[in-house]
C-alpha positions in Angstrom: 101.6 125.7 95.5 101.4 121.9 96.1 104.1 120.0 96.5 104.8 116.4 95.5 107.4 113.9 96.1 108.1 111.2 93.8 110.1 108.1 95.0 111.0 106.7 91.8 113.8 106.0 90.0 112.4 104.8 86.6 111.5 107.1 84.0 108.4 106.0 83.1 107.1 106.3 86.6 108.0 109.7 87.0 107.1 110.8 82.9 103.6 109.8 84.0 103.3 111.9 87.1 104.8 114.7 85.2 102.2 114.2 82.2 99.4 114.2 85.0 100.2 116.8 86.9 101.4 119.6 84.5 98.6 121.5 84.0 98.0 122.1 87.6 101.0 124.1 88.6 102.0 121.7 91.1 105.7 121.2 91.5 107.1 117.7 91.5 110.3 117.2 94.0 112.2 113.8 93.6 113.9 111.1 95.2 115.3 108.2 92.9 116.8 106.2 95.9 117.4 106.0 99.6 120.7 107.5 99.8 118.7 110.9 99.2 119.3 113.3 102.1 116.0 114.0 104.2 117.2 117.2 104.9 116.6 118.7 101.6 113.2 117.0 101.5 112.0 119.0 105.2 112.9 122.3 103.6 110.3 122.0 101.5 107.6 119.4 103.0 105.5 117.5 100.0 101.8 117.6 100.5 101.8 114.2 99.2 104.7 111.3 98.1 104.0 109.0 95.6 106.7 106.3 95.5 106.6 103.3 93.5 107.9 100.1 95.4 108.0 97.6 92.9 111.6 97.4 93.0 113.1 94.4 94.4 115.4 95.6 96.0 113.7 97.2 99.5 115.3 100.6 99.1 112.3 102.2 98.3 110.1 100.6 101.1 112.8 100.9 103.0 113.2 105.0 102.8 109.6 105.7 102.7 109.5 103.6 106.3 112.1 106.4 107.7 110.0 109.5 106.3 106.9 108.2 108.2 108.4 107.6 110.9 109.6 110.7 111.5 107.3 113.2 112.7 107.7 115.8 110.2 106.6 113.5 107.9 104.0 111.3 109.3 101.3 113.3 108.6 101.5 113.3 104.5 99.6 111.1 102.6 101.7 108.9 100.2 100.4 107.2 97.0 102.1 103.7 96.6 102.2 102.1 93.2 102.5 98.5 92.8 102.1 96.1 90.5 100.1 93.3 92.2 101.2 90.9 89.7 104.2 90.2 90.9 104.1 91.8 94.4 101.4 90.6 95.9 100.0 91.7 99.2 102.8 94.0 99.8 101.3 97.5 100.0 98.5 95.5 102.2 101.5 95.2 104.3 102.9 98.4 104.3 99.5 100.3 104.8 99.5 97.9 107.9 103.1 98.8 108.8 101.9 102.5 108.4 98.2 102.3 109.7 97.7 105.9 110.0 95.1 106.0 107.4 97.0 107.8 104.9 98.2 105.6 103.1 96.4 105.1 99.3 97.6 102.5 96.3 97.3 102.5 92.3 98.2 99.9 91.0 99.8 99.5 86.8 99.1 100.0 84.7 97.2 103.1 84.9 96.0 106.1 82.9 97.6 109.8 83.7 93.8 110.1 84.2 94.0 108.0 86.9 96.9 109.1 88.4 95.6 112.5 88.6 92.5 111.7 89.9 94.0 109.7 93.0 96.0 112.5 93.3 93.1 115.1 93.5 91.5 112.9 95.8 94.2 112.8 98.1 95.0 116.0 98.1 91.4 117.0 98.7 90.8 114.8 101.7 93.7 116.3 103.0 92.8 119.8 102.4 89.8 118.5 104.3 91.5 117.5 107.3 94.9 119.5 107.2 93.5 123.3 105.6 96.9 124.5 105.7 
């Protein structure tokens, strides 16, 4: 069963990934800020995170920088979602922070079709190079 992580405090953020994802037995593990123990997360490692930075407030950016830093956690892909309207080039930054080539954005609004089929995609071209 695939696993997903969701950094994401706001409802609607994580409504949508539960709406796109339901059907395909996946289960959905989440983190709404950065005071949320790694620990738990290793026990079970995602096969992808999806974390939505467009909070002000860094937390977000800020956590996700410490899970792929970390070698348990540098291989997974993550999803950012932004909204480019106000954030600008910031996940052009982070994907250069991260540069591993795992590193895939959305950007809102967006469809649960859309979400789901970034997600597929991911997860296939990970299959692809990680069969496990």
């Amino acid at each position: 069963m695939k696993t997903i992580l969701v950094i994401e405090d706001e409802g609607s953020i994580r409504n949508a990934v539960n709406s796109a994802v339901k059907e395909n037995g996946w289960r959905i593990t989440y983190c709404t800020d950065a005071s949320f123990e790694t620990k738990r997360i290793i026990r079970q490692l995602p096969d992808l995170i999806i974390a939505d930075l467009t909070s002000p407030s860094g937390e977000k950016a800020g956590l996700l920088m410490h899970l792929k830093s970390s070698a348990s956690f540098s291989f997974i892909p993550v999803l950012l979602i932004d909204d480019s309207k106000h954030w600008g080039n910031k996940k052009v930054d982070l994907k250069n922070l991260f540069d591993d080539g795992l590193i895939y954005c959305l950007s809102k609004p967006f469809t649960d079709e859309e979400l789901l089929t970034q997600i597929k995609t991911i997860i296939k071209q990970t299959e692809a190079i990680n069969p496990w």
